[in-house]
C-alpha positions in Angstrom: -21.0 -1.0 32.6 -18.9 -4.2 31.8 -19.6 -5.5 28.4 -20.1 -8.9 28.0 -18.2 -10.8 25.2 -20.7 -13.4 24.0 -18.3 -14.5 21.2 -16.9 -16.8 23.1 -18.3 -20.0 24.6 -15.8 -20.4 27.4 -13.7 -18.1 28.8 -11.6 -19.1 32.0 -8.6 -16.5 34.3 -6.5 -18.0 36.6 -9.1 -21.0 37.1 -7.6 -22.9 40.3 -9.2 -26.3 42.1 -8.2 -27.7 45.2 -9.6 -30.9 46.2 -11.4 -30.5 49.3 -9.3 -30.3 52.2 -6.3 -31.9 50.9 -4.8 -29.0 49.3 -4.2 -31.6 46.4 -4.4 -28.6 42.9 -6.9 -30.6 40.7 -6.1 -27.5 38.2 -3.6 -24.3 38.2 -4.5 -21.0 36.6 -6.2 -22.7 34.0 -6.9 -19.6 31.2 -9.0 -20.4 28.4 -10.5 -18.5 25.6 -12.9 -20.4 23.2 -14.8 -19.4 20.8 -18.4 -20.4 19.7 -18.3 -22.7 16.4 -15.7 -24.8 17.3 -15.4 -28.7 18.0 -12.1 -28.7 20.7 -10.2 -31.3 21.8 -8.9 -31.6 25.5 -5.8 -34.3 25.9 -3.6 -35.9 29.1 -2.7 -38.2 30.7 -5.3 -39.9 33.3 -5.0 -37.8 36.4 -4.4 -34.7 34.0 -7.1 -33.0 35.3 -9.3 -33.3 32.2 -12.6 -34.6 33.6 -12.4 -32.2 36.8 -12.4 -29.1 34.4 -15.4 -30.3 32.5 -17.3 -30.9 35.5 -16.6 -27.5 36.2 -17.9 -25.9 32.6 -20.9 -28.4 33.4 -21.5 -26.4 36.6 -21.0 -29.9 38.3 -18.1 -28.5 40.7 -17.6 -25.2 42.0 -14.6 -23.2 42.3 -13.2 -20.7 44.7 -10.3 -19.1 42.6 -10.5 -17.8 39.5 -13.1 -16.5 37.3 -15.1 -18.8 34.7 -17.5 -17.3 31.9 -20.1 -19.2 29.6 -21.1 -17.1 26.8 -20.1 -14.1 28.2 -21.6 -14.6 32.2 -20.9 -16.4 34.7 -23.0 -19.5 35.1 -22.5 -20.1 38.9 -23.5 -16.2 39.6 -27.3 -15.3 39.6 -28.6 -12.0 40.8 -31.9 -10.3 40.6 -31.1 -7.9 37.2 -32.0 -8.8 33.5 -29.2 -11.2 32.9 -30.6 -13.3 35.4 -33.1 -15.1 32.7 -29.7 -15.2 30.4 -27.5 -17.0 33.1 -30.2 -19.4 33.8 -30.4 -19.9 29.5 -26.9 -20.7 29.4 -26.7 -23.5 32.0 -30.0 -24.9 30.2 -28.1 -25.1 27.4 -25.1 -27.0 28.5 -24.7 -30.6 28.0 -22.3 -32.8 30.0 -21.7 -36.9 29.3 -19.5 -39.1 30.9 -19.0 -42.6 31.8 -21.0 -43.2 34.8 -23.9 -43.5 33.1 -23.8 -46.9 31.5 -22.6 -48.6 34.8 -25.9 -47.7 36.7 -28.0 -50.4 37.5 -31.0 -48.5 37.0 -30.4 -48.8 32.9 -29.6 -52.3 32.8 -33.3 -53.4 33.8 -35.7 -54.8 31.2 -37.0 -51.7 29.8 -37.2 -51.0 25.8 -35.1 -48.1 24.9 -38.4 -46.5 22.9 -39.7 -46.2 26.4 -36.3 -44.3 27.9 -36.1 -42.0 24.7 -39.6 -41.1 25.3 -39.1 -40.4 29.0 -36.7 -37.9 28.1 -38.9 -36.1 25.2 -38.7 -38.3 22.5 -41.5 -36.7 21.0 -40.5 -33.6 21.4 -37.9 -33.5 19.1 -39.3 -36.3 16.7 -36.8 -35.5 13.8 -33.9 -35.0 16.3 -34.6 -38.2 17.7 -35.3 -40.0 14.6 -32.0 -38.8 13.3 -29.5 -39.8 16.3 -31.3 -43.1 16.2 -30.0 -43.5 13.3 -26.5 -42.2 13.7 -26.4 -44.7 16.6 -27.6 -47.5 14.7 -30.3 -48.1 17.7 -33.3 -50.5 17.3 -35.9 -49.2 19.4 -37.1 -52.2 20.4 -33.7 -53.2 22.4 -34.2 -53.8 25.8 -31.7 -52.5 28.0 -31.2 -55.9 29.6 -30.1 -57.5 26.7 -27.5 -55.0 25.0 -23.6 -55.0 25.1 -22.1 -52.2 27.1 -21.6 -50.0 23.6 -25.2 -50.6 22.7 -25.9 -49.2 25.9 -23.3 -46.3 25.8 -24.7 -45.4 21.8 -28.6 -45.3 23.9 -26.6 -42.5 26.6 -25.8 -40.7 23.5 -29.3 -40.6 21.9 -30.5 -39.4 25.0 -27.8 -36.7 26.2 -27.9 -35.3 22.7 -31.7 -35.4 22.3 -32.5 -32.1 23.8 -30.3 -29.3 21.5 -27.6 -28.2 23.4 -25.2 -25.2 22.8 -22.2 -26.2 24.4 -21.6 -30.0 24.9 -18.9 -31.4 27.2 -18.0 -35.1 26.5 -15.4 -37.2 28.8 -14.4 -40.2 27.7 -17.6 -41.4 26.2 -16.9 -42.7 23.2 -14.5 -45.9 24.4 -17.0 -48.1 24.3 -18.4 -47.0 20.3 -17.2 -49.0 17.2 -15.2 -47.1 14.8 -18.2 -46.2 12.1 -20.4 -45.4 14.9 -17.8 -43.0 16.6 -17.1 -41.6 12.9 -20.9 -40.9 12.7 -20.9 -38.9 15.6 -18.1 -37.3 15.4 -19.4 -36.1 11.8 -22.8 -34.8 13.6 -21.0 -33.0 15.8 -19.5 -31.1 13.6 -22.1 -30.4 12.0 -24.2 -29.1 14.9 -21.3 -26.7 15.5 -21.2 -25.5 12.1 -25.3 -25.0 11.6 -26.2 -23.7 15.1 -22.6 -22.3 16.1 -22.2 -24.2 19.1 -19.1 -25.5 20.8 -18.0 -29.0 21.9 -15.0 -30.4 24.1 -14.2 -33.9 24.1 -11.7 -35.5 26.7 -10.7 -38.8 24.9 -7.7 -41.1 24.4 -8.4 -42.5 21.0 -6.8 -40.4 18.1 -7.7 -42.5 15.1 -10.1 -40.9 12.7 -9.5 -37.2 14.4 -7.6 -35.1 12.3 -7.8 -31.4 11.1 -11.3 -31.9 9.1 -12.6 -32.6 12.8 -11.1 -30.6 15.6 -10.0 -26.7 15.5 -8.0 -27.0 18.2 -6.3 -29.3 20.5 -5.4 -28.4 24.3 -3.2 -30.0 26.4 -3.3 -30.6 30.0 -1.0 -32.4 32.4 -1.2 -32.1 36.3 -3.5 -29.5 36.3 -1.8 -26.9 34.2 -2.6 -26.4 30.8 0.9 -27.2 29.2 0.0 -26.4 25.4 -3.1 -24.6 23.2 -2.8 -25.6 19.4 -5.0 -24.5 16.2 -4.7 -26.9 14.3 -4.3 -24.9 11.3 -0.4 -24.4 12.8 -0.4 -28.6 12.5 0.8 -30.3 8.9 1.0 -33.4 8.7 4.5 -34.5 6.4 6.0 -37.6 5.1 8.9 -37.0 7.3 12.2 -38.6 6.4 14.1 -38.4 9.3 12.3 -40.3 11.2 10.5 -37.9 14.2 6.9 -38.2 14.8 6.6 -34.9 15.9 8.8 -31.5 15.3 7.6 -28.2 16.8 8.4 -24.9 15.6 8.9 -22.7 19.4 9.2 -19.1 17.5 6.4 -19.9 15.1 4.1 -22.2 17.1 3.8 -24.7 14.1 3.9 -28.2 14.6 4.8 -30.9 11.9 3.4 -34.3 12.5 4.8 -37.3 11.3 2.1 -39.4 9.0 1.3 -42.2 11.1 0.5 -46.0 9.8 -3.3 -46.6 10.7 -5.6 -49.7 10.9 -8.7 -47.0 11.6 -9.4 -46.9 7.6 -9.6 -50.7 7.1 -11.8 -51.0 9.9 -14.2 -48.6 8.6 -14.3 -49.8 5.4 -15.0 -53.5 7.0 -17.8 -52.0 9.4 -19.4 -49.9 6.3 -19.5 -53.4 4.4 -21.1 -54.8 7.3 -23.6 -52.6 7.8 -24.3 -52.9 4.0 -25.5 -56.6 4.5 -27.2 -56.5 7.3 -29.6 -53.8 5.9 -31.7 -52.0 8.5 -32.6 -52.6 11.4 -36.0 -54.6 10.4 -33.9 -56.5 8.1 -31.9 -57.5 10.5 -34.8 -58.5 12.5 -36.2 -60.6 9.9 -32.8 -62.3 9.1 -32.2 -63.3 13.0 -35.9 -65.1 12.9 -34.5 -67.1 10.1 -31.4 -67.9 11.4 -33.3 -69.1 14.3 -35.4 -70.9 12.7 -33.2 -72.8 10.6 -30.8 -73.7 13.2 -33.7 -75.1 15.6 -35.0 -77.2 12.3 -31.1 -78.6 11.8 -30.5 -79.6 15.3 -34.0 -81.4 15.2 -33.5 -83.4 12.4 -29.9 -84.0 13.7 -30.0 -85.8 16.9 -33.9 -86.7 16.0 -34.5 -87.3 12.6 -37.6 -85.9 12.6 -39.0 -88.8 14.2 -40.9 -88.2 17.4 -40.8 -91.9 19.1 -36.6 -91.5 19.0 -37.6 -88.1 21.2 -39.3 -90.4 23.0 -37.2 -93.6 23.9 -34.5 -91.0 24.3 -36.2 -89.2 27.4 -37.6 -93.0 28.9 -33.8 -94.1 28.1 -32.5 -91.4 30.4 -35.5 -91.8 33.5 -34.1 -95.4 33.1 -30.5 -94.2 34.3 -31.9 -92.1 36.5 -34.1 -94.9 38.0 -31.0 -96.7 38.2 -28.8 -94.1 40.2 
């Protein structure tokens, strides 16, 4: 009998996608080997073919060449045997968030996030919930009518995280975040892989704030081949004199990167400082009621003085106009 090796969270041979009829290759003999524990990242260019191969770890698109194992089995094949209740384990246990999700319409009506983070098992997971809630800096009380597009994208995130996931396949989700948010999660990611050895791949295009503390290893694809595979403990990171940003080492596989200038620490330390005087959320809450409340109280003693008959002649002043038009 075939042993299975569980070890590793994803293990692709020769994984090929063609898309549809076109015969356009989406991916080529993509071969993977990744192990459980481990926070990956997945880099290209757009049309790489970075979101079609975690659609197809999400179990989201099917293939017709190659092979593809999660944890050991393959989560597209179930057959009447005593792995079936482990295949169907695995793909419960699989988490995929992208970007469509903030576009719908449907999560742009008037509905209070407490209700959507309850729809989804909110109380399930009280302490789960209470923690990303915090991570996301989320105020429960929101409606999702009246939040910006990255308040919206940090409620996605409480929600597709809720539920505890063993491997968790982000694309592209985090454009929207500000940088002490994203550092947040980032940091809880992390540390979900290291305390219940779990595996995540993240498809981004921002760089600042990822270094080797984060990711163990970086791979590279570009149309649809994977073009490089890097641990990162073969990347330092120099004061180089010569002026390269990047020198790679063929026969060792070792990469030197240039240190780069960064705005990404300033902007945290702004943010943090931010966050510091606005307090919590409550706070917050009780500080915008005040604001309110002084600024209606200025404007009406500025155009009124306090003095209800000039509210007065001021409205019969203007029927007067109108009377005249």
């Amino acid at each position: 009998m075939t042993t299975k090796d569980e070890s590793l969270a994803i293990e692709t041979t020769n994984l090929t996608y063609k898309f549809g009829t076109s015969e356009k290759i989406g991916l080529e003999k993509i071969n993977l080997q990744i192990p459980w524990g481990t926070t990956n990242l997945l880099v290209g260019p757009n049309g790489a073919g970075k979101s079609t191969l975690l659609k197809i770890l999400a179990g989201k698109t099917l293939i017709k060449e190659g092979s593809l194992k999660i944890g050991g089995f393959d989560p597209f094949k179930f057959s009447i045997n005593r792995n079936e209740q482990h295949n169907s384990d695995i793909n419960n246990q699989i988490t995929y968030l992208g970007t469509e999700w903030a576009a719908n319409p449907v999560v742009k009506r008037d509905i209070p996030v407490k209700l959507l983070v309850s729809s989804i098992g909110g109380e399930t997971y009280p302490e789960r919930r209470d923690e990303l809630i915090s991570i996301m800096d989320l105020d429960p009380d929101w409606s999702m009518a009246y939040i910006s597009d990255g308040e919206r994208r940090r409620v996605q995130l409480v929600m597709g995280l809720l539920k505890p996931w063993r491997l968790l396949l982000l694309d592209e989700v985090t454009v929207d975040l500000d940088v002490i948010v994203r550092s947040k999660l980032l940091n809880f990611l992390k540390s979900e892989c290291q305390t219940r050895n779990c595996c995540v791949i993240y498809a981004t295009h921002i760089f600042d704030g990822l270094g080797k503390n984060w990711c163990d290893r970086i791979i590279h694809l570009n149309s649809g081949r994977k073009t490089d595979d890097v641990d990162v403990g073969n990347i330092s990171f120099v004061h180089n004199e010569n002026g390269k940003d990047v020198e790679i080492s063929e026969e060792e596989k070792r990469y030197q990167i240039k240190l780069a200038e960064s705005l990404h620490p300033l902007a945290l330390h702004w943010l943090r400082a931010d966050l510091e005087e606005r307090g919590s959320r409550e706070e917050e809450k009780e500080m915008m009621a005040r604001r309110h409340n002084d600024w209606n109280n200025e404007r009406d003693g500025k155009y009124f003085d306090g003095d209800a008959s000039t509210l007065m002649n001021y409205f019969k002043a203007t029927r007067s106009y109108e009377t005249r038009e």
